[in-house]
C-alpha positions, 0 to 999 in steps of 0.5 A: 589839220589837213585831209585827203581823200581817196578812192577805196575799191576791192580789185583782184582779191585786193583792197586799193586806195587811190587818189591825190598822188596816193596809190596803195594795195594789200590784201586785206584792209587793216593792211592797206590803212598800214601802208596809207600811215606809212605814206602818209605819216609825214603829214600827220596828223591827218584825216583821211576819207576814203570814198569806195568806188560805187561802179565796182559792186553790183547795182543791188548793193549800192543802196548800203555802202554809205553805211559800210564802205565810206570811212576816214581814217586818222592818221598820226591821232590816237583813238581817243581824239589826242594828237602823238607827241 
């Protein structure tokens, strides 16, 4: 299985992830991992973590985002952990 992995930050009421020739926005985040499946699905499966930007929020909430904003997203996987046939 191959992996990218790409910066997610939250710019002018927008989700974005960029990075790695990828470069996605939408408006909320269910709709931005849409869009990354849609690019990314001829790769699949693949794993994908996204890495938010630590210079776009205030200083103070920095010490939280390893528990809240970094993630991986499984493209082309079922939930359970089995690939698509």
């Amino acid at each position: 299985m191959s992996g990218r992995e790409l910066v997610l930050s939250f710019e002018r009421d927008r989700w974005r992830a960029a990075g790695d020739g990828v470069d996605v926005m939408h408006r909320d985040l269910r709709g931005l991992e849409t869009l990354l499946e849609a690019q990314l699905a001829g790769e699949a499966p693949i794993d994908v973590l996204l890495k938010f930007d630590m210079a776009s929020i205030p200083q103070w909430l920095r010490q939280y985002h390893g528990h809240y904003c970094n993630y991986t997203l499984r493209v082309g996987r079922r939930p359970g952990g089995g690939e698509r046939a």
